[in-house]
C-alpha positions as a printed Julia matrix, in Angstrom:
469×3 Matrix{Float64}:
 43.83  23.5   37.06
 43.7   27.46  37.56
 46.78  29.83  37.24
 46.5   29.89  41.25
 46.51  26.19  41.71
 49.21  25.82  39.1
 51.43  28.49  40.92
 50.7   27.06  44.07
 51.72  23.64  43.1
 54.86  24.8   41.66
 56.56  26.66  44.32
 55.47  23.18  46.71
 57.47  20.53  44.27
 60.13  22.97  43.32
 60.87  24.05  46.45
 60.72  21.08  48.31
 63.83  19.93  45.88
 65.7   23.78  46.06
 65.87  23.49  49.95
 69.7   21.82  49.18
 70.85  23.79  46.03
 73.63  22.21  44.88
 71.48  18.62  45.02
 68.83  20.09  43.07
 71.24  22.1   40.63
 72.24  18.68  39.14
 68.86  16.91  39.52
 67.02  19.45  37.81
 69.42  20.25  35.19
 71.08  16.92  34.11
 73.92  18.72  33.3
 75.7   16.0   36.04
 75.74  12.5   34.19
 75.83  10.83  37.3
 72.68  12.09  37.82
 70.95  10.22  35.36
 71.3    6.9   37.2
 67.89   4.29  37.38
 67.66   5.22  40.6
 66.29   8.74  40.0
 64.04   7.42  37.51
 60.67   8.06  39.02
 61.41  11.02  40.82
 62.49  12.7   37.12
 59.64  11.27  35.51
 56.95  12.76  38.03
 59.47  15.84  37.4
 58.58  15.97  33.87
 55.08  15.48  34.2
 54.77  18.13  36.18
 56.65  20.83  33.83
 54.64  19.14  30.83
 52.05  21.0   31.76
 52.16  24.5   30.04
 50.49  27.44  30.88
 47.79  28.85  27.86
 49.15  32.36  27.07
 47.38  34.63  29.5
 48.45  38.17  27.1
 51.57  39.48  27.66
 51.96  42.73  29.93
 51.97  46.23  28.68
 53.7   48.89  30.81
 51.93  52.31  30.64
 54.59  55.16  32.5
 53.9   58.54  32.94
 56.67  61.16  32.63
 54.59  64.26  33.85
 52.57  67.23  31.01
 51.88  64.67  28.12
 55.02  62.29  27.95
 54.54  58.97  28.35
 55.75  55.64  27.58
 54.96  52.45  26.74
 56.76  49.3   26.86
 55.95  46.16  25.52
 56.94  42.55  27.04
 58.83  42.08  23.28
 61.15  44.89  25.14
 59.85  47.11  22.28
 59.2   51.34  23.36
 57.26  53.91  22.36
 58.21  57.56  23.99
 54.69  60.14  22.85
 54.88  63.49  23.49
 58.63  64.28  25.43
 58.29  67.6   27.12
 60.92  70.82  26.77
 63.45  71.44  29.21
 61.83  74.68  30.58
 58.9   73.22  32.01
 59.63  72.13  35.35
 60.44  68.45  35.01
 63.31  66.8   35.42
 64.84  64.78  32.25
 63.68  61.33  32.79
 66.37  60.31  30.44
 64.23  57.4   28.57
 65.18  55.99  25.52
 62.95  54.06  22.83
 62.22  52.43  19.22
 59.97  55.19  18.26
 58.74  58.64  19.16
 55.72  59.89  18.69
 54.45  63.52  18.55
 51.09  64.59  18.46
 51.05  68.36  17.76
 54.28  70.63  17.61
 54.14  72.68  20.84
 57.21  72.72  22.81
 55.88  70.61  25.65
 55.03  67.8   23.42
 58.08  67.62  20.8
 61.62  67.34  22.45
 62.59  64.45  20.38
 66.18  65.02  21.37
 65.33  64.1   24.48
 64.59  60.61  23.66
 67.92  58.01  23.8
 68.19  54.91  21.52
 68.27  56.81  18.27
 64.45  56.07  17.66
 62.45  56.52  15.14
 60.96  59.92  14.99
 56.89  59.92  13.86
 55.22  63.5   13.76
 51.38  63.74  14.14
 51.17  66.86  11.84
 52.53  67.57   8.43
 54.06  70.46   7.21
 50.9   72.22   6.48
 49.66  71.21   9.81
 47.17  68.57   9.07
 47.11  65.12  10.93
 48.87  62.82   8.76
 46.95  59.58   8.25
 49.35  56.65   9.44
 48.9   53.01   9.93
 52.26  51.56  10.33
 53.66  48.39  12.28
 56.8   48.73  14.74
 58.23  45.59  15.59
 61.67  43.68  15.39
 61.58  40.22  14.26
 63.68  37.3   15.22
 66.86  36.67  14.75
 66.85  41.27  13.66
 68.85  43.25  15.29
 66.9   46.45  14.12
 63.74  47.47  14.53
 61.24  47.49  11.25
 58.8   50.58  10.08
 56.26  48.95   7.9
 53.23  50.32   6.39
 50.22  48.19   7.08
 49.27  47.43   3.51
 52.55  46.24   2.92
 53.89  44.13   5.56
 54.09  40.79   5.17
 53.9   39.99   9.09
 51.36  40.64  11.69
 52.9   39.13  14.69
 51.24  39.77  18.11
 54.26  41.34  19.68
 54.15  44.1   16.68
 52.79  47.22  17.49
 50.18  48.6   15.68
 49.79  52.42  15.12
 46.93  54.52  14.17
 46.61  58.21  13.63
 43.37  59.82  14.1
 42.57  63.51  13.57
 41.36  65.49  16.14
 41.75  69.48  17.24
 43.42  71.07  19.49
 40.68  73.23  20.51
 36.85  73.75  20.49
 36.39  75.45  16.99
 37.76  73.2   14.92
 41.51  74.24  15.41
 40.94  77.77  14.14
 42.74  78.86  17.42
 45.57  76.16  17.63
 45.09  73.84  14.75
 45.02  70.19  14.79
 46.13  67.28  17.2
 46.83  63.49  16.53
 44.89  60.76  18.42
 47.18  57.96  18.33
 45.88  54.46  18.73
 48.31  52.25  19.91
 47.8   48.16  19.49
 50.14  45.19  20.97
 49.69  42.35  22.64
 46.08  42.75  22.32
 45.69  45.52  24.12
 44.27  49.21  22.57
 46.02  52.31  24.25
 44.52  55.86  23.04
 46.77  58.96  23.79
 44.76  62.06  23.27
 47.88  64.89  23.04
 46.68  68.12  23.49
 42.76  67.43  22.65
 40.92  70.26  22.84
 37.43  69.05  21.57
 34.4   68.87  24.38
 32.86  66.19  22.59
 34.75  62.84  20.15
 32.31  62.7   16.64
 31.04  59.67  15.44
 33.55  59.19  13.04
 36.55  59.72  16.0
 34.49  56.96  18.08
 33.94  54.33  15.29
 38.24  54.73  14.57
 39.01  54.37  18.39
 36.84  51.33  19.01
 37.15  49.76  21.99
 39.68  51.24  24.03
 41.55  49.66  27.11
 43.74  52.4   28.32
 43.08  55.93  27.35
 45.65  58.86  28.21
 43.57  62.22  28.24
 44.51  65.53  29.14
 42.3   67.2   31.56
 44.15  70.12  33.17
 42.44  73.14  30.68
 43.42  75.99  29.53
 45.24  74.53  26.41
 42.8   71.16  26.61
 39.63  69.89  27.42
 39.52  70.5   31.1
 38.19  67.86  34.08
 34.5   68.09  33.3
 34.81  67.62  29.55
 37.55  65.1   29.97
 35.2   63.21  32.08
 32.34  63.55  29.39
 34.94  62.19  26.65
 35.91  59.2   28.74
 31.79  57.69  29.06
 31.82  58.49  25.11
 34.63  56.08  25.23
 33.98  54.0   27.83
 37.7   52.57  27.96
 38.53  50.18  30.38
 41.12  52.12  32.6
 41.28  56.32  31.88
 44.9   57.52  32.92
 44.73  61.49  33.51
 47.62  63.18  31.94
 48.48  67.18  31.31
 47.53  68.39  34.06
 49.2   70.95  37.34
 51.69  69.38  39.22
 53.72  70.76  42.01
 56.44  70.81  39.35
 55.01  72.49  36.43
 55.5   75.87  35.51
 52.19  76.13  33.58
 49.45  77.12  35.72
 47.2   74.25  34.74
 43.69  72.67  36.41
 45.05  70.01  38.92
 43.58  66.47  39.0
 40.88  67.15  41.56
 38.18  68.71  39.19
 38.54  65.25  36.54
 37.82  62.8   39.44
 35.08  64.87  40.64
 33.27  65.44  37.5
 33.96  61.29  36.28
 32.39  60.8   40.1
 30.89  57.19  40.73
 31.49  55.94  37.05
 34.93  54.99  37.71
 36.88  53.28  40.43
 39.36  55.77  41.37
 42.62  54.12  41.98
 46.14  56.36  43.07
 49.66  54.38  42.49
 52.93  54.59  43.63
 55.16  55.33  41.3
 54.43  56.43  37.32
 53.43  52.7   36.12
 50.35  51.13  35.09
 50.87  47.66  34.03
 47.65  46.21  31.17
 47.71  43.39  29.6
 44.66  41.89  27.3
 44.03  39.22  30.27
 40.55  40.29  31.62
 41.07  41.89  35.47
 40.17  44.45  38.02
 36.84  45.62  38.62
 33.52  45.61  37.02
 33.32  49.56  36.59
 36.32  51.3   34.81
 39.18  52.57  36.76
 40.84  55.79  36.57
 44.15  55.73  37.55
 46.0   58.52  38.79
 49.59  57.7   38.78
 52.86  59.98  40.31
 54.99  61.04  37.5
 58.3   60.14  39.76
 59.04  56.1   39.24
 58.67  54.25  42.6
 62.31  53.97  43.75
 63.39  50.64  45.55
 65.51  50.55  48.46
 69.19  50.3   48.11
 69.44  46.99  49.46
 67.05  45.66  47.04
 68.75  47.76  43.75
 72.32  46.17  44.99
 70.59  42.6   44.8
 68.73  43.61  41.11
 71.65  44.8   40.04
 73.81  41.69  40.52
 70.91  39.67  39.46
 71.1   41.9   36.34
 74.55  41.63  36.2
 74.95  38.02  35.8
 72.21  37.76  33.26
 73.97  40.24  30.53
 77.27  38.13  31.27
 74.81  34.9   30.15
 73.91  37.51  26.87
 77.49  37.77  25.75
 78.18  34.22  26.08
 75.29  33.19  23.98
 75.12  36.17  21.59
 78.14  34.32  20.28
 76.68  31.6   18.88
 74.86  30.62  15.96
 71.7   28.36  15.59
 73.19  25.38  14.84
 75.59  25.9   17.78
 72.57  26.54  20.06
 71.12  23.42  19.24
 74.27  21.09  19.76
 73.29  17.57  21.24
 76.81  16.52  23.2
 77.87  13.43  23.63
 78.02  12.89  26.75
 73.8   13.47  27.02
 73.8   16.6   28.9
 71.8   19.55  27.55
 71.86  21.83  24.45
 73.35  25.03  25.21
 69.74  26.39  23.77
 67.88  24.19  26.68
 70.17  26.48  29.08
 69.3   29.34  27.46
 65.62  28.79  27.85
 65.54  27.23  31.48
 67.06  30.26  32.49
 64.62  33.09  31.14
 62.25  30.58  31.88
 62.88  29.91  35.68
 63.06  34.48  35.98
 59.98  35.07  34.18
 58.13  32.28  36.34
 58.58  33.1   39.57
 58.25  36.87  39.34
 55.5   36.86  37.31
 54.24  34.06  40.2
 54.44  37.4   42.79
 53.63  40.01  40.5
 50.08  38.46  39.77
 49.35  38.08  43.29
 49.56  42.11  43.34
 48.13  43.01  40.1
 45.59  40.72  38.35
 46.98  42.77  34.99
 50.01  40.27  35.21
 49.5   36.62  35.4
 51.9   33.78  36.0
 54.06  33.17  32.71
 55.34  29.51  32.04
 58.05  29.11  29.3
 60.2   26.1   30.95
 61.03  23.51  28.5
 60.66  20.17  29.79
 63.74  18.79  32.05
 65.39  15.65  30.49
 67.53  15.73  27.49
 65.77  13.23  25.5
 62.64  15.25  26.0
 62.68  18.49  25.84
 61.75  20.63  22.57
 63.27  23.91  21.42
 60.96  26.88  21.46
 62.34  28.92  18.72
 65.26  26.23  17.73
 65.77  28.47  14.8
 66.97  31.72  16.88
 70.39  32.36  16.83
 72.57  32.9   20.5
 71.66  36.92  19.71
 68.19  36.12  19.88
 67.89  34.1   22.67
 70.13  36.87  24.52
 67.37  39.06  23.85
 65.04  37.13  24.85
 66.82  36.77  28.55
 66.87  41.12  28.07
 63.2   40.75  27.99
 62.54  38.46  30.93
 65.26  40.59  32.74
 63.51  43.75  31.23
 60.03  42.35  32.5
 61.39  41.86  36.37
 62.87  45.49  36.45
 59.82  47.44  35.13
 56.8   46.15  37.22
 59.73  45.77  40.14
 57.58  48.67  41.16
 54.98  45.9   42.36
 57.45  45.24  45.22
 57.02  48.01  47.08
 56.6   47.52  50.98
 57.71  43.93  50.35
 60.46  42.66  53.1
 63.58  41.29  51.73
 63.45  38.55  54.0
 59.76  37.6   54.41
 58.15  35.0   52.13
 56.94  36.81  48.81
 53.26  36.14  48.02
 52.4   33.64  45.55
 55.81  32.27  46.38
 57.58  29.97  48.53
 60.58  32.3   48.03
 62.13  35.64  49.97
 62.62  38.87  47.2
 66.35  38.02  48.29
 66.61  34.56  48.47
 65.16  34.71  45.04
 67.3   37.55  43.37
 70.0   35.55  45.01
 69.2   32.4   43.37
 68.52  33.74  39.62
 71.67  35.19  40.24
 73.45  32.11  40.93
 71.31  30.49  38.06
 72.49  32.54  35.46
 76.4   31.89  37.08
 75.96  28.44  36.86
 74.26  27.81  33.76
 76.6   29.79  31.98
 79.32  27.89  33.49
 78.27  24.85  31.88
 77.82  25.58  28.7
 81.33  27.02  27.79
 82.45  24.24  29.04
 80.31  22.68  26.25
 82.9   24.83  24.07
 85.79  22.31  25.15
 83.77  19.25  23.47
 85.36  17.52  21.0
 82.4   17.65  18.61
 81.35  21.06  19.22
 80.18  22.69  15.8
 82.5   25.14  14.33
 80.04  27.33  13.44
């Protein structure tokens, strides 16, 4: 059955039992003893066999943000961030007040190396040594399960390659046309996660990539290139750079905006020179969503995106916000709790807290990924529900502790806010596409989810034979 069919099918049975709430609450859940009764039998067996049926992995999606000049960001569906390149205070754009794992910093001009800017006490990676040579990295960010910190590892010594680790690559370059004898050297960094391959260029100042540059990019699915001049290739040698590369989406960066103070090349002279060979594509808001899941069309795209985020209405940030708000009061219930207390079996046959835990996330990350993917074939429908009854279902991860399985609701909750974007012109009250559900009657009801879920498994804590620890 296709993703389509699958999503399709799911909104039908689901929300033919969510048209009475409180009914389907206890059906679905079997967190209501009564519940379990012969008589619902078949309907929870047809039940299972339809949530039996689990999506293959489609590849995880990548956020790519813009920040204006040469700062962007990337965030990774493990909730992991990358901030390259945060601009100086004096150059016309507001703070965007971002924080992330790890910074990186291509060359060390001032509108590429405000580290301080950067929140989350990150780790700090400079693209040139003290002698101002490209240091040659190849490291892996990532933080494991069941870690609260993030790990630094060297490549030829880490012990894990996990897909949600990110991968990066330095590659020398210059920052101008003469081999950096006017402004020295500038770090290509190759970015890998989730199976995607992001390239951000800094301050390149060569017309033309060598042979050797090529063979260490490979092939490239988002590449960030300056093309606004002056201190970079400009918008006819960007252009030539991008059909040596031949990436699948180009994302213009460094170039005039009404905001800069640097009197740049604007926009206008890249598209024009890159012409037919790429679809030209203009976004609202500063965020390109990749993932490794094939999409889009047949020629490459170049996407020009607005370095201001796409701002939802305040109706709609009142009803994220409580949505939000009710998942990071789920968090602190279940950060409390170890593994063994995660996987508790009660007595009286209702769930594990961890089943809770996962239905949850699961349930969020479903249905918004359901009407993301009908707006952006970069995103496609995520299924991570464990199966319904009791006696049934299997833990996920049923060695993650509470703390990890809080994060993991972070992420899903992480996931809904960044490509919320994806919303835009969207009526609060008109049937989503892909879905059977309203943006509000949905917020509304993960919002109650996460209430009532929670709900039931303190009340797990009152159990004679809950674990101590």
């Amino acid at each position: 059955m296709s993703d389509a069919a699958y999503a399709t099918d799911n909104d039908s049975l689901y929300g033919e039992i969510a048209d009475n709430w409180t009914a389907a609450h206890a059906f679905l859940d079997m967190e209501n003893p009564i519940m379990q009764r012969a008589n619902l039998l078949l309907a929870v067996t047809t039940l299972c066999a339809f949530f039996s049926n689990a999506h293959a992995d489609p590849g995880h999606p990548i956020a790519v943000r813009w920040w204006g000049q040469a700062m962007v960001s990337i965030e990774t569906h493990w909730n992991l961030r990358i901030v390259i390149d945060p601009y100086g205070e004096k150059i016309g754009y507001e703070n965007p007040h971002v924080t992330g794992n790890l910074v990186l910093v291509t060359h060390e001009h001032g509108d590429h190396n405000n580290v301080e800017m950067v929140g989350g006490e990150p780790i700090v990676l400079r693209g040139l040594d003290d002698a101002g040579k490209v240091r040659t990295m190849d490291y892996y960010l990532d933080r494991p399960p069941n870690s609260e910190k993030v790990q630094w590892v060297a490549a030829n010594e880490s012990s894990f390659v996990r897909k949600e680790a990110i991968r990066i690559t330095s590659i020398p370059a210059w920052h101008d046309d003469t081999e950096g004898t006017q402004r020295g050297a500038d770090a290509l960094f190759l970015i890998e996660v989730d199976g995607v391959r992001i390239v951000h260029c800094g301050d390149l100042g060569q017309p033309h990539l060598t042979d050797e540059q090529l063979s260490a990019l490979g092939q490239v699915d988002v590449l960030l290139i300056p093309v606004g001049g002056v201190y970079t290739v400009d918008g006819a040698q960007a252009a030539d750079i991008v059909r040596q590369v031949n990436p699948r989406i180009v994302v213009p960066i460094h170039y005039k905006t009404p905001n800069l103070v640097y009197d740049l090349q604007g926009v206008q002279g890249f598209l024009k020179a890159i012409g037919d060979d790429c679809e030209v594509v203009r976004a609202n808001g500063n965020t390109l969503g990749v993932s490794a899941a094939k999409g889009g069309t047949a020629k490459p795209q170049a996407v020009v995106l607005d370095f201001v985020p796409q701002a939802l209405p305040k109706e709609w940030r009142e009803l994220f916000a409580a949505k939000e708000q009710a998942c990071r009061d789920s968090q602190q219930v279940f950060a409390k709790l170890s593994a063994a207390q995660m996987n508790f079996k009660p007595s009286d046959g209702t769930h594990t807290p961890r089943w809770n835990a996962e239905h949850m996330m699961g349930r969020e990350l479903l249905f918004f990924s359901q009407i993301f993917s009908q707006i952006d074939s970069a995103i496609q429908p995520m299924d991570l529900n464990p199966k319904q009854m009791p006696a049934d279902y299997v833990a996920s991860h049923p060695d993650w502790t509470g703390a990890e399985e809080a994060r993991q609701m972070e992420r899903v909750s992480a996931f809904t806010r960044r490509f919320a974007c994806l919303l835009d012109g969207l009526k609060l009250d008109e049937q989503a596409p892909g879905s059977r559900w309203t943006p509000r009657g949905l917020l509304e009801q993960m919002q109650r989810h996460y209430n009532q879920h929670t709900a039931n498994v303190k009340k797990k804590f009152e159990l004679p034979d809950w674990p101590a620890e």
